[in-house]
MARVOSE-624097 format. One record per residue (C-alpha): x, y, z; residue in one letter. Coordinates in pm, whole numbers, padded with zeros to 5 digits. Example, Ala and Ser with C-alpha at 12.3 -4.5 7.8 and 13.67 -1.06 7.14 Angstrom:
// residues 2
@X 01230	Y -00450	Z 00780	res A
@X 01367	Y -00106	Z 00714	res S
// end
This chain:
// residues 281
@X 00000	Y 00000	Z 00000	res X
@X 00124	Y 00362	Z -00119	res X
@X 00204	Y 00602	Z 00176	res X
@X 00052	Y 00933	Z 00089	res X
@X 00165	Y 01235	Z 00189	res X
@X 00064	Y 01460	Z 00434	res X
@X -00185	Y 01711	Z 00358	res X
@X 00013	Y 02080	Z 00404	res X
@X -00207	Y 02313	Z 00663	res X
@X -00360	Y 02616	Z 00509	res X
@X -00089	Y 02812	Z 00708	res X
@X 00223	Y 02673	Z 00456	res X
@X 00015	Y 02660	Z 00152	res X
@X 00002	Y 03006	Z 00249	res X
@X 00373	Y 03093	Z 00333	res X
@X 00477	Y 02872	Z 00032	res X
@X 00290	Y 03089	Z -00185	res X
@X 00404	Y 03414	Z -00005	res X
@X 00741	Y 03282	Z -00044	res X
@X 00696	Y 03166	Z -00402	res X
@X 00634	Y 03537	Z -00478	res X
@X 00919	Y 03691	Z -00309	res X
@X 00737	Y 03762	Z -00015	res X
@X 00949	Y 03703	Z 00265	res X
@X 00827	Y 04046	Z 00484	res X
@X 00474	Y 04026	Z 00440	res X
@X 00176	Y 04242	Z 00546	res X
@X -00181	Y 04145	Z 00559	res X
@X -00267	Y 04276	Z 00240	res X
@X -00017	Y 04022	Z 00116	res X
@X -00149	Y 03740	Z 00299	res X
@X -00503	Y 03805	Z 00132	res X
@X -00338	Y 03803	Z -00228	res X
@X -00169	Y 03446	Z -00124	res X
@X -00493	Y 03353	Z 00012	res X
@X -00672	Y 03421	Z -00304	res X
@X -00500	Y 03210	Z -00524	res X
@X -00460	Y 02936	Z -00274	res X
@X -00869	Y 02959	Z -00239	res X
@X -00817	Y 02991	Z 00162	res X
@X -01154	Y 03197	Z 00278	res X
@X -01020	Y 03544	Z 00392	res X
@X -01208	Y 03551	Z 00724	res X
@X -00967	Y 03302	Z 00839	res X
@X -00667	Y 03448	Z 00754	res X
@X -00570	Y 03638	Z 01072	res X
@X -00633	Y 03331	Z 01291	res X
@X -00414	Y 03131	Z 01037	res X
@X -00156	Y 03422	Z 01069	res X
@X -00177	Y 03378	Z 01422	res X
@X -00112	Y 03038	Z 01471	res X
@X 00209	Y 03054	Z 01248	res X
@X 00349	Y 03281	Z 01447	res X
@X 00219	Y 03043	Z 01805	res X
@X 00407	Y 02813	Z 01566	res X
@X 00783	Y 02986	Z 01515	res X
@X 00671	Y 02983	Z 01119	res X
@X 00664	Y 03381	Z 01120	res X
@X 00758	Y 03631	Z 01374	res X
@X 00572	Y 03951	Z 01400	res X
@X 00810	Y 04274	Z 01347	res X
@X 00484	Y 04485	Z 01450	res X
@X 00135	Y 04520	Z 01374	res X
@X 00039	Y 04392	Z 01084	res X
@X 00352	Y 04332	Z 00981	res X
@X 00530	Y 03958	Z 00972	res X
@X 00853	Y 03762	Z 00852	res X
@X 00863	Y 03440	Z 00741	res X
@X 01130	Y 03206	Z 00956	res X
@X 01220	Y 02826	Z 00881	res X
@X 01002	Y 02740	Z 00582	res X
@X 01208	Y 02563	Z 00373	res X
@X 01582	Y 02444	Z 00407	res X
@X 01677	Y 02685	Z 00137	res X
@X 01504	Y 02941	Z 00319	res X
@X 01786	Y 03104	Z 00490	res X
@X 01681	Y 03389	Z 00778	res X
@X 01584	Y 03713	Z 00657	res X
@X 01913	Y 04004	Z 00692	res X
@X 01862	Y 04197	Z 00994	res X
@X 01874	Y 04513	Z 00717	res X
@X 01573	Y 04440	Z 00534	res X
@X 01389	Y 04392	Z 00840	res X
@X 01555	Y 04767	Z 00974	res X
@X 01426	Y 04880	Z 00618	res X
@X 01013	Y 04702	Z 00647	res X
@X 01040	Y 04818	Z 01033	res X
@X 01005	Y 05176	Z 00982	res X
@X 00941	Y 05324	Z 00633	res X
@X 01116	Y 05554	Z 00482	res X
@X 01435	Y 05472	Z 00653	res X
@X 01804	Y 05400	Z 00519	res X
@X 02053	Y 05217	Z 00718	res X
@X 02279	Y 05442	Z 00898	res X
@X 02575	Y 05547	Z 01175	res X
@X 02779	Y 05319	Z 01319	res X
@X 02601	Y 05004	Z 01106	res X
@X 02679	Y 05202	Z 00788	res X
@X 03000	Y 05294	Z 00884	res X
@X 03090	Y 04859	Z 00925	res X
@X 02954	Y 04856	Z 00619	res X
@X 03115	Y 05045	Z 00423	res X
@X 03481	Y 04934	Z 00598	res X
@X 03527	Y 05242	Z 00789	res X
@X 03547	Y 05073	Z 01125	res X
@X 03615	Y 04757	Z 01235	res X
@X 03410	Y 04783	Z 01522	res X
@X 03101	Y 04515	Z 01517	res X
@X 02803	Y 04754	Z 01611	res X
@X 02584	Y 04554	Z 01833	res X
@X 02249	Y 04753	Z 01694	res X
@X 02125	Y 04805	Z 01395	res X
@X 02091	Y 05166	Z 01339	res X
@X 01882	Y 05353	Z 01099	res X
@X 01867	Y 05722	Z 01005	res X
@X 01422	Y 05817	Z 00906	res X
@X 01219	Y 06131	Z 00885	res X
@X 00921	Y 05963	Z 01060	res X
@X 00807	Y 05982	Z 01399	res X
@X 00868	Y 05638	Z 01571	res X
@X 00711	Y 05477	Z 01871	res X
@X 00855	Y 05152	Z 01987	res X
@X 00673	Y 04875	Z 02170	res X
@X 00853	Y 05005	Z 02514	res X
@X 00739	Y 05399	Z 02432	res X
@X 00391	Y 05249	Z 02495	res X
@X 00517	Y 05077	Z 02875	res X
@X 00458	Y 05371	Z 03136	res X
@X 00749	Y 05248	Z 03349	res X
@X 00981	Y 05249	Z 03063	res X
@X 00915	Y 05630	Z 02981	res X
@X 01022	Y 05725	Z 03299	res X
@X 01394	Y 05598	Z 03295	res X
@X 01661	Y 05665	Z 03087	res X
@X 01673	Y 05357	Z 02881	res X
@X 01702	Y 05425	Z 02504	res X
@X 01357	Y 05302	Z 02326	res X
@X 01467	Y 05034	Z 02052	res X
@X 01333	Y 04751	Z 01892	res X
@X 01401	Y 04429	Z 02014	res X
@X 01345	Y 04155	Z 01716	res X
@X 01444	Y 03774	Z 01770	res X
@X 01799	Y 03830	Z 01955	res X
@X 01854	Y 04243	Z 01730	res X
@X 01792	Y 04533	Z 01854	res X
@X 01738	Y 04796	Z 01617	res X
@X 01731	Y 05194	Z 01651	res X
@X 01624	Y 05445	Z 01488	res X
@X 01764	Y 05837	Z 01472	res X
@X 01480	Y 06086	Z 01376	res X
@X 01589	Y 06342	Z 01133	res X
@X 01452	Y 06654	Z 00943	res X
@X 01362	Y 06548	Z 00568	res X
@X 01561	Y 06835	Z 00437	res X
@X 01893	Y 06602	Z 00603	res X
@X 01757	Y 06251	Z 00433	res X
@X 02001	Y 06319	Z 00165	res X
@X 02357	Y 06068	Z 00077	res X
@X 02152	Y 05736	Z 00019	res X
@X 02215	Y 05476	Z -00218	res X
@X 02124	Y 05129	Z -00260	res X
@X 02234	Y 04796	Z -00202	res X
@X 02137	Y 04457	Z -00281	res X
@X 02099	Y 04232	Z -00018	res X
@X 02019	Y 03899	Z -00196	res X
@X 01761	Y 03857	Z -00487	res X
@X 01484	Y 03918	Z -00263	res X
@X 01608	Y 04242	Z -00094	res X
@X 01723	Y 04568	Z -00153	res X
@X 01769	Y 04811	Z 00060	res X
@X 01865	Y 05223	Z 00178	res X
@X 02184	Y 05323	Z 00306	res X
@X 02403	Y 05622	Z 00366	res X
@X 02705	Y 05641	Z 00203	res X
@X 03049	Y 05658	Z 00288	res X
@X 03049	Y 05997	Z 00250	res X
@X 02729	Y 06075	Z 00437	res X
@X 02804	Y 05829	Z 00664	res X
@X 03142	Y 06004	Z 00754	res X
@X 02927	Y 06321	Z 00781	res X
@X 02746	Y 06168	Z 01029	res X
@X 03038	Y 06085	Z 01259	res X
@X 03077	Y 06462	Z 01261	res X
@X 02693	Y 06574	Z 01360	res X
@X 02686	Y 06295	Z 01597	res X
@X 02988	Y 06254	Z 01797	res X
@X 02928	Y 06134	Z 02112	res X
@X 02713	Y 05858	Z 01961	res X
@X 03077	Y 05719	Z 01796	res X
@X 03267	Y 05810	Z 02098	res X
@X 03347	Y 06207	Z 02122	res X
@X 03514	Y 06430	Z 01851	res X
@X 03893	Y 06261	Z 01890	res X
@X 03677	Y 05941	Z 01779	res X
@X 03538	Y 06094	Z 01462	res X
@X 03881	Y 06285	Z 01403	res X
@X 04045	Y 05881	Z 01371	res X
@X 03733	Y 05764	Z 01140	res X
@X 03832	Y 06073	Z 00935	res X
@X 04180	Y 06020	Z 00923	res X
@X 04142	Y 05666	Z 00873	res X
@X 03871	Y 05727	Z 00568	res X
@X 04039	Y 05982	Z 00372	res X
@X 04214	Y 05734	Z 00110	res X
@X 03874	Y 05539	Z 00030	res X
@X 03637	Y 05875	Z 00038	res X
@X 03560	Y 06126	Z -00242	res X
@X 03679	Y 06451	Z -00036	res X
@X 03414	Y 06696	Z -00278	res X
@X 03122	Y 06495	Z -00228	res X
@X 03191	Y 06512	Z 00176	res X
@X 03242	Y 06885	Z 00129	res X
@X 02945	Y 06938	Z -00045	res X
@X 02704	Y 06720	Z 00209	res X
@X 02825	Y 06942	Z 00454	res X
@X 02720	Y 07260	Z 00274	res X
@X 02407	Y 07086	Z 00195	res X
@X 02310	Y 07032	Z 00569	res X
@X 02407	Y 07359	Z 00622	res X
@X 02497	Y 07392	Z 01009	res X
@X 02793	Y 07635	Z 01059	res X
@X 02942	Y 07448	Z 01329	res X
@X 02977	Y 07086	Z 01192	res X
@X 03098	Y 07264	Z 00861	res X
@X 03382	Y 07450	Z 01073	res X
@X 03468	Y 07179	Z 01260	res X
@X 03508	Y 06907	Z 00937	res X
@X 03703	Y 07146	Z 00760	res X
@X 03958	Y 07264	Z 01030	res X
@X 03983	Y 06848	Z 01023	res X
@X 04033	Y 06780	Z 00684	res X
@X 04309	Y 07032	Z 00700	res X
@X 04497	Y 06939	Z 00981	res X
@X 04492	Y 06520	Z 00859	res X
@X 04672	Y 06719	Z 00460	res X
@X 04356	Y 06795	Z 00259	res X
@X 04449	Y 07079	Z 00011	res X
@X 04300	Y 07468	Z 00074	res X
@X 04144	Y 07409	Z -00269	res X
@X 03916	Y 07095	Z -00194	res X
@X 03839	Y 07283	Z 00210	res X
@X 03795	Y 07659	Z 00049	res X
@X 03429	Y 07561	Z 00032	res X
@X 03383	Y 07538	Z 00440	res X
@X 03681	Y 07798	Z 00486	res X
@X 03419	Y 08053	Z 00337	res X
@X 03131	Y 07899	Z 00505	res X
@X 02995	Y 08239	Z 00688	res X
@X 02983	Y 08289	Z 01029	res X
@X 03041	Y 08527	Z 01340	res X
@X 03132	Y 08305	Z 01610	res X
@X 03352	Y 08088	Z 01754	res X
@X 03291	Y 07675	Z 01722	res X
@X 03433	Y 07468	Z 02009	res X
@X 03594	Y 07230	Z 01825	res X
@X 03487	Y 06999	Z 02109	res X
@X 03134	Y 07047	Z 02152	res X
@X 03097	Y 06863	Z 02470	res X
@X 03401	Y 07062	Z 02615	res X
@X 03403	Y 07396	Z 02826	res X
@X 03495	Y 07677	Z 02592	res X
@X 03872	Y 07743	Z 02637	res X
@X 04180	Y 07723	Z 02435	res X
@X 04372	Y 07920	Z 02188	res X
@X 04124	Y 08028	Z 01837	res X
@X 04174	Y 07976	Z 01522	res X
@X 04078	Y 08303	Z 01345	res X
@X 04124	Y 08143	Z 01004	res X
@X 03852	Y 07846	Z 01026	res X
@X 03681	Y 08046	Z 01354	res X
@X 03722	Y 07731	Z 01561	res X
@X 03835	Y 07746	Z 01918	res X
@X 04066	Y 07508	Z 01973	res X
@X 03964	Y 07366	Z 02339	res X
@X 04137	Y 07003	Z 02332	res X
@X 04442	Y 07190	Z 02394	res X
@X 04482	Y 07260	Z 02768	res X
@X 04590	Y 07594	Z 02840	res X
@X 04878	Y 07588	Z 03124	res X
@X 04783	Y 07795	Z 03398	res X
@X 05079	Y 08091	Z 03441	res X
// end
C-alpha cells in the first residue's frame, strides 16, 4: 500500500505561496493576495496568521507586519537590514552600522541603526514604566535590537542602494554621508577625537568633494567648521576645504562640543581650539 503524503495546513500553503512570490516580509494585504489564489476563505486568515506565528513559522516585526522564519531548508533567515528597512518606512541604514559597512570601522556595532524622517514609537514607548527611565527606546526583534535616529527630511540626503540577496534591496548612507554623520553625531561614535580617527582613517577610500558638499548641503555652521579645520589638519588641500573655509559665520565653534569653551582660536577656520589645555601661568 502507497504512503501518501501529508496534507500541508492552510498556514504553509500560504507561506509557500508568499514565499513563491518573493514575499518574505509580508503584510496582511499580502497574505489576502496568497490567500486568493490558494482559495483559503479570507475571514480566516488572521487566525491562520496567528497560529504561524504560536508556531515559530513567522515572527511579527509589528502590527500587521510579519517575517517568514524556517520554511524551507533553502530558506535562509531574513538580513537583519531588510527587516531595519520594512520596520520603519522611509528609513536607510545608517551610523555606526553604515559605517561597518562600508569598511570604515572595524568595530562590530551591536544595533542596527537607521537614520528616518518619521516619527517612531517603539513597543517600550507604549510601557509607562519604561518612559520614565533613561533607557534608550529600541526595537528588540528575535535576539537584534534595532534603533532608529529621527531626522529633518531636508537632512535625508547621501543614500544609495544595495542589494541584499535577490529578494532584498535596501537604503543606506554612504560613505560619504556616513562620515558626515560621525561629525553631527559625535558622542554617539565616541566624542570628537573618535570621529577625528574615522576621518583620518577614511580619507584614502572617500571622495573629499562629495563630503564637502554634504556638509554645505546640511548647512549647520558648526559641523561645517569643525570638518574642515579636520580635513586640513589630517593634509587635505586649501582648494578641496575653500568651500567650508568661506562657510559664513560670526562666532567661535568649540571644536569639542561637549568641552568647556577654552583654548587658543583659530581666526582662520573660527574654531576654538579647546582640546588643547591651556597651562595655567
Amino acid at each position: 500500500m502507497e504512503s501518501q503524503k501529508p496534507v500541508e495546513s492552510q498556514g504553509m500553503r500560504l507561506l509557500r505561496e508568499l514565499f513563491l512570490r518573493g514575499k518574505r516580509i509580508f503584510n496582511m494585504q499580502d497574505v489576502a493576495a496568497a490567500a486568493l489564489l490558494e482559495h483559503i476563505p479570507h475571514n480566516q486568515l488572521r487566525k491562520i496568521v496567528s497560529n504561524l506565528a504560536k508556531h515559530g513559522r513567522v515572527l511579527r516585526l509589528r502590527r500587521g507586519l510579519y517575517v517568514s522564519i524556517g520554511l524551507l531548508p533553502e530558506h535562509t533567515n531574513t538580513h537583519p537590514f531588510a527587516i531595519s528597512a520594512y520596520l520603519i518606512q522611509p528609513s536607510a541604514i545608517s551610523h555606526w552600522t553604515a559605517l561597518q559597512h562600508h569598511g570604515l570601522t572595524e568595530q562590530i556595532p551591536r544595533i542596527i541603526t537607521a537614520s528616518t524622517t518619521n516619527k517612531v514609537v517603539t513597543p517600550s514607548m507604549r510601557e509607562k514604566q519604561s518612559q520614565r527611565s533613561n533607557m534608550k527606546h529600541l526595537w528588540e526583534i528575535d535576539g537584534t535590537r534595532y534603533e532608529y535616529v529621527n531626522i529633518q527630511q531636508k537632512h535625508f540626503f547621501g543614500i544609495e542602494k544595495i542589494w541584499l540577496d535577490e529578494h532584498f534591496q535596501v537604503q543606506i548612507t554612504d560613505k560619504e554621508r556616513t562620515l558626515l554623520d560621525v561629525f553631527i553625531y559625535p558622542k554617539m561614535f565616541g566624542g570628537i577625537g573618535e570621529a577625528f580617527g574615522i576621518l583620518e582613517n577614511s580619507l584614502a577610500t572617500i571622495n573629499i568633494e562629495k563630503l564637502v558638499d554634504y556638509a554645505i548641503q546640511y548647512d549647520k555652521k558648526s559641523i561645517a567648521k569643525r570638518l574642515g579645520w579636520a580635513l586640513e589638519y589630517f593634509g587635505v588641500s586649501t582648494k578641496q576645504t575653500e568651500p567650508l573655509l568661506n562657510f559664513p559665520i560670526h562666532y567661535y565653534c568649540r571644536l569639542d562640543p561637549s568641552l568647556p569653551a577654552t583654548g587658543p582660536c583659530d581666526k582662520r577656520w573660527m574654531i576654538q581650539n579647546n582640546l588643547i589645555k591651556v597651562k595655567n601661568k
